[in-house]
C-alpha positions in Angstrom: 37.1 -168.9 67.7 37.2 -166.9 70.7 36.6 -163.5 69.3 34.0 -164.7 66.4 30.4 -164.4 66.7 27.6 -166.4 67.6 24.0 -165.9 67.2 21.2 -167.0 69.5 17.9 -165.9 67.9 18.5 -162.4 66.7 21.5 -161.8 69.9 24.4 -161.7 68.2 27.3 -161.8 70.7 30.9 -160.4 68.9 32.9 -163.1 71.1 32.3 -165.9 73.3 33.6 -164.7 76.7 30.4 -164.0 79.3 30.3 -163.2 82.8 29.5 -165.7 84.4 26.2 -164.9 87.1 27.9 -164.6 90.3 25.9 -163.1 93.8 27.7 -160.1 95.2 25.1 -159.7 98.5 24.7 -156.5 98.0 21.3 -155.0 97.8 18.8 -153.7 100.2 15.2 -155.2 99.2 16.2 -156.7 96.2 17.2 -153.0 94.7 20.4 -152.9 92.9 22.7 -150.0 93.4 25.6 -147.8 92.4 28.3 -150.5 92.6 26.5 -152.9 90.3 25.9 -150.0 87.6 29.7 -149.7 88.3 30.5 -153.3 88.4 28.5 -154.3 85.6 29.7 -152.1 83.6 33.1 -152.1 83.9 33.0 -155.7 82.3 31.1 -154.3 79.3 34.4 -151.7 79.3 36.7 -155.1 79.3 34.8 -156.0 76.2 33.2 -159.5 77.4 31.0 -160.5 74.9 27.6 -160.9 77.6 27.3 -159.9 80.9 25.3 -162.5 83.1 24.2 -160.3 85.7 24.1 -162.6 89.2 20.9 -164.8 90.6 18.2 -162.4 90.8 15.0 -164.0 93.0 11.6 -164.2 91.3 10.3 -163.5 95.1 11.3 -162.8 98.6 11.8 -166.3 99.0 13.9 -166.8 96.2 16.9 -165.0 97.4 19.8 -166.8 99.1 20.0 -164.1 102.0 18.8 -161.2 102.6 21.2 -159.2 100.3 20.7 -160.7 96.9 19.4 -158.9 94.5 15.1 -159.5 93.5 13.5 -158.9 90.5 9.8 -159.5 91.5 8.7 -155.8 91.6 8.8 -153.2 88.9 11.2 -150.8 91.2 14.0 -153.6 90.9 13.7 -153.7 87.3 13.9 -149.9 86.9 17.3 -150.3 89.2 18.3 -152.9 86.6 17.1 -151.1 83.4 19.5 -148.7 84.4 22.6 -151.2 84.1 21.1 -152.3 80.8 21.3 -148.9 79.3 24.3 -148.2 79.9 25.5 -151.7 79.0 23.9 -151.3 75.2 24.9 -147.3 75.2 28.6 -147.8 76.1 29.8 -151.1 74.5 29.3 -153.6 72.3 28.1 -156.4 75.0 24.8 -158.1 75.7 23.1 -158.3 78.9 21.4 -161.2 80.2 19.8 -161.8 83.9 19.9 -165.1 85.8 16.1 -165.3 87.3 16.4 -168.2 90.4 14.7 -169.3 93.8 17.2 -170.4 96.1 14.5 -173.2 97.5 15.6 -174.6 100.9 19.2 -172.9 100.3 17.5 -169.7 101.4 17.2 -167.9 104.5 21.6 -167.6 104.8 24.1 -165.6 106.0 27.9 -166.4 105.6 26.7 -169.7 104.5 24.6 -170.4 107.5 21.2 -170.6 107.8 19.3 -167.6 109.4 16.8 -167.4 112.3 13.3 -167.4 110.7 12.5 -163.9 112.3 15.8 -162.5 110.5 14.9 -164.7 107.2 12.2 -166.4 106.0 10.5 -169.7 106.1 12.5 -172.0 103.2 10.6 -174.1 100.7 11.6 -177.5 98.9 9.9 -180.0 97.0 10.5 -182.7 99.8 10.7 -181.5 103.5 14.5 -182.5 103.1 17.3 -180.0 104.8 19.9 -179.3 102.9 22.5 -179.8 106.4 20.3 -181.9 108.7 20.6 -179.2 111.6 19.1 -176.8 109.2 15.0 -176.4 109.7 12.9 -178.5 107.7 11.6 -176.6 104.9 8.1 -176.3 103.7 7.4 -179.2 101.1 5.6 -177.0 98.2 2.1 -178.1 97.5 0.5 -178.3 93.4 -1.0 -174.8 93.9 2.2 -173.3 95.6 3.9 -175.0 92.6 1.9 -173.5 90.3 2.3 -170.5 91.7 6.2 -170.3 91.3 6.0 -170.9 87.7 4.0 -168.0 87.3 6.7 -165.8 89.2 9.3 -166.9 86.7 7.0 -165.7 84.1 6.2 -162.2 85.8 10.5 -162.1 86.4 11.0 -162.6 82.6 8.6 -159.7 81.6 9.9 -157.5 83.6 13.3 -158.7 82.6 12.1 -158.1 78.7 10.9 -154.7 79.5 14.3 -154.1 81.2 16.0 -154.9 78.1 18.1 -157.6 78.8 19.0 -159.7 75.7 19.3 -163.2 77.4 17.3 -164.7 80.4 18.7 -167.3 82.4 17.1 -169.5 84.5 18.9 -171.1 87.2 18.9 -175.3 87.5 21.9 -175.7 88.9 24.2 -175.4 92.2 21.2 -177.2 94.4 18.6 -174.2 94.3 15.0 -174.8 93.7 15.0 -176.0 90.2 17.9 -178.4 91.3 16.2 -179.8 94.2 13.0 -181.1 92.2 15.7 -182.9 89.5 17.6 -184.4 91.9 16.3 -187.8 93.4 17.6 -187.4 96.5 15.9 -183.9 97.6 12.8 -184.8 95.8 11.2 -187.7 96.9 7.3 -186.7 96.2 5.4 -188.9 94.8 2.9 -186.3 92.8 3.1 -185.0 89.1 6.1 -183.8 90.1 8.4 -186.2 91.8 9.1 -189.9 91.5 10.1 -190.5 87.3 12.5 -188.5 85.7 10.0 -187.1 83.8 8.3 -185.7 86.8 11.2 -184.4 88.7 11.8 -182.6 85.1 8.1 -181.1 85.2 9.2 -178.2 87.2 11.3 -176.8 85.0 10.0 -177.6 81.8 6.7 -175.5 82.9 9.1 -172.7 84.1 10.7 -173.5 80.7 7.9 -173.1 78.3 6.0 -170.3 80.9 9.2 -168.0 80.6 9.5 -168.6 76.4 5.5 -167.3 76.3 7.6 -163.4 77.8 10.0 -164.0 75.0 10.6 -163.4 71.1 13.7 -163.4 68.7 15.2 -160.8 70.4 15.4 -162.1 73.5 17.2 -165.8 73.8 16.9 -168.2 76.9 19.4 -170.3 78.6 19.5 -172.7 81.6 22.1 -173.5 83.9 22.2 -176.6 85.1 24.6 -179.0 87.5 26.3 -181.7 85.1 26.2 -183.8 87.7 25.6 -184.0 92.1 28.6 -186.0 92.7 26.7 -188.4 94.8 25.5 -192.0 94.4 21.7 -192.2 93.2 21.8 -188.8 92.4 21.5 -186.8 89.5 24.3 -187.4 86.8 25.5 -186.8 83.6 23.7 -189.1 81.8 20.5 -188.0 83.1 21.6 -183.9 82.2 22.4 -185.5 78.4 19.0 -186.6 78.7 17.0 -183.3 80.2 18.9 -181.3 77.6 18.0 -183.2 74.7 14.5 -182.0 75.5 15.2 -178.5 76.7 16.1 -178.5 73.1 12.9 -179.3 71.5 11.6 -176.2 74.5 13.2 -173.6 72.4 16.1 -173.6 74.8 19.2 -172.0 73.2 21.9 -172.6 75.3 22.6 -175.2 78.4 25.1 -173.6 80.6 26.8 -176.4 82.4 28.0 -175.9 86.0 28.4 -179.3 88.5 27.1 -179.9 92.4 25.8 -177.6 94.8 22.8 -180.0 96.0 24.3 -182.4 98.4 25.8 -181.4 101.3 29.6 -182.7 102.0 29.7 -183.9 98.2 33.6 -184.6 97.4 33.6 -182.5 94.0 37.5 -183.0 92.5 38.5 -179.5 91.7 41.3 -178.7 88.7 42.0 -176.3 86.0 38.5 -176.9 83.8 36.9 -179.6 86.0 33.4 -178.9 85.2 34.5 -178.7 80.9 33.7 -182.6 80.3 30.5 -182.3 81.1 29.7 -179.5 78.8 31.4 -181.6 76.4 29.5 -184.4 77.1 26.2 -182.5 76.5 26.7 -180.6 73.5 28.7 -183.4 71.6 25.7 -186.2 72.9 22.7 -183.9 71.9 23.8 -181.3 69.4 22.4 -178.6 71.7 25.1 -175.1 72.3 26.5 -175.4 75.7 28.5 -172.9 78.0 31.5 -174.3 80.0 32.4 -172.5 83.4 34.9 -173.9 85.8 38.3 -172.4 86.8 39.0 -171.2 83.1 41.7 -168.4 83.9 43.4 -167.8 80.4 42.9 -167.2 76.9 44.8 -169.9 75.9 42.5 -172.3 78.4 39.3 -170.8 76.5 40.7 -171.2 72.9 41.6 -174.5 73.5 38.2 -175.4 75.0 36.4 -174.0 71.6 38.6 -175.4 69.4 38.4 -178.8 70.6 34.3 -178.5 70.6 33.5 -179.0 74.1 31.3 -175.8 74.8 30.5 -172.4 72.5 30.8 -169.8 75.4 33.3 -169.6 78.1 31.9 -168.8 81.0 34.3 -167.2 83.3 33.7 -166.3 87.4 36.5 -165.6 89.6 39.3 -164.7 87.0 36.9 -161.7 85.5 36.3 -160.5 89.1 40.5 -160.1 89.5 40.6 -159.4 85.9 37.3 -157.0 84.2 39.6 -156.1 81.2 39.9 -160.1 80.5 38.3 -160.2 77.1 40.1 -156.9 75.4 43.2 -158.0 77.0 42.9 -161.9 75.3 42.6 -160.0 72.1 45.8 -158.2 72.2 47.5 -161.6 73.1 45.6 -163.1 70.0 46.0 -160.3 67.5 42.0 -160.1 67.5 40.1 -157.4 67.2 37.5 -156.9 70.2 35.5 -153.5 71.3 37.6 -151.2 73.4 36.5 -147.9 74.7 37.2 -145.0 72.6 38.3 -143.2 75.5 40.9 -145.7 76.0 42.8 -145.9 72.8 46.0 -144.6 73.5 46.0 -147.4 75.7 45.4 -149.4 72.8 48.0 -152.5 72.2 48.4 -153.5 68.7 51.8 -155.2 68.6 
């Protein structure tokens, strides 16, 4: 199953390894450069099926620090469009984009938080720190809400005019998305806070604003944390829940990650931790799910498809040690998988 196709709209990806979105803090105003053309495209050389290019802000605001990459101008899609080309010229991946605000995890350097003349002031839905020495953030009003949702909508029309084949928006790992699902960062009692279906408005308008940018060409997915590890918090049961209406919100794919929203959570950490929840969410709601979460080997990945707990693997670390993971899986399985022409002589086949 690992090298056979799957279709999401009219994206056809020839196997189910994909990058998983991961920051490298590495642009100057938002702009990517010369190492992600490289970067990015020496996965697409290691034939991995889509290429999940990392968070990319919808404004200022958005980023994590002031190195993450921004995709709320049309200069930083051009930089971007240039990846994309060169993706769909040179190989036989897709390209998808992750488009995020980082919320009150903003504002950071080295995992710190950053003086506000060296950053920016943070925003939440709750004036809630994420550390409690961190500065309050600015609790979002309606209108400032409002206004986000139509910056994920400019980021995925400029993301369409890029190219890209998949937009992701970001849910999980405590960012802004995360922090209006969770009940313990969102404690408004508006529209958009108290019920689950209020803490959920958020993203369903950021949801159904992006699909307007879209059409069959271009499929959606959204990451989201399985669960927060943390008592009262958001859990498993109530992802099973939000995805089962993502579904019906011409969502194609939930990619399931786990925590990132409460600070000092104890997360248990093992080969595939994060897998039973992706299980748990496609098997409970028929919906396709991607599984991420120390997957390191072929065999890992096979195993994972074949027992129908998620139809991508989603792989981080091991592809940054490893960018000819995919091609090289295939010449373990006897599968065929896209291999530069220029490389053939290189080319195992026994």
């Amino acid at each position: 199953m690992l090298y056979s196709p799957i279709k999401f709209r009219n994206v056809e990806l020839k196997n189910r390894w994909v990058m998983s979105p991961m920051c490298m803090y590495s642009c100057e105003n938002g702009l990517a450069n010369d190492f992600h053309y490289v970067h990015y495209g020496s996965r697409a050389q290691g034939g991995t099926g889509l290429i999940m290019i990392e968070a990319t802000g919808v404004e200022p605001r958005g980023r994590i620090t002031n190195h993450c990459m921004g995709i709320w101008n049309d200069e930083q899609a051009i930089k971007l469009q240039k990846i994309v080309e060169f993706v769909h010229q040179n190989s036989d991946s897709k390209i998808g984009i992750q488009i995020a605000h980082a919320g009150r995890k903003g504002s950071t350097w080295e995992n710190k938080q950053i003086p506000v003349d060296e950053g920016w002031e943070t925003i939440a839905p709750s004036p809630i720190p994420y550390h409690p020495t961190e500065r309050i953030p600015h609790a979002l009003s309606v209108e400032e809400i409002k206004n986000l949702v139509q910056k994920f909508k400019e980021a995925a029309k400029r993301a369409v005019n890029a190219g890209f084949d998949v937009i992701e928006i970001h849910g999980a790992h405590g960012y802004l998305v995360h922090q209006f699902l969770s009940p313990l960062s969102n404690i408004r009692t508006d529209e958009y806070g108290g019920s689950f279906e209020n803490r959920i408005r958020f993203l369903l308008e950021i949801v159904d604003t992006v699909n307007e940018e879209l059409n069959e060409n271009v499929a959606l997915f959204v990451r989201i944390s399985g669960t927060e590890y943390a008592e009262n918090g958001w859990d498993i049961n109530d992802s099973v829940q939000l995805a089962k209406i993502l579904k019906n919100h011409s969502v194609d794919l939930i990619d399931v990650s786990s925590g990132g929203n409460i600070h000092g959570a104890k997360i248990p950490v093992y080969d595939g931790y994060q897998v039973p929840f992706s299980s748990q969410v496609k098997n409970e709601t028929g919906v396709k799910t991607g599984a991420v979460g120390l997957i390191t080997s072929t065999e890992q990945a096979e195993k994972i498809l074949q027992n129908e707990e998620a139809d991508l693997i989603f792989v981080a670390r091991e592809i940054l040690r490893n960018p000819y993971l995919a091609v090289q899986g295939s010449f373990e399985m006897k599968e065929d998988n896209f291999f530069p022409h220029q490389y053939l002589r290189a080319k195992i086949s026994s």
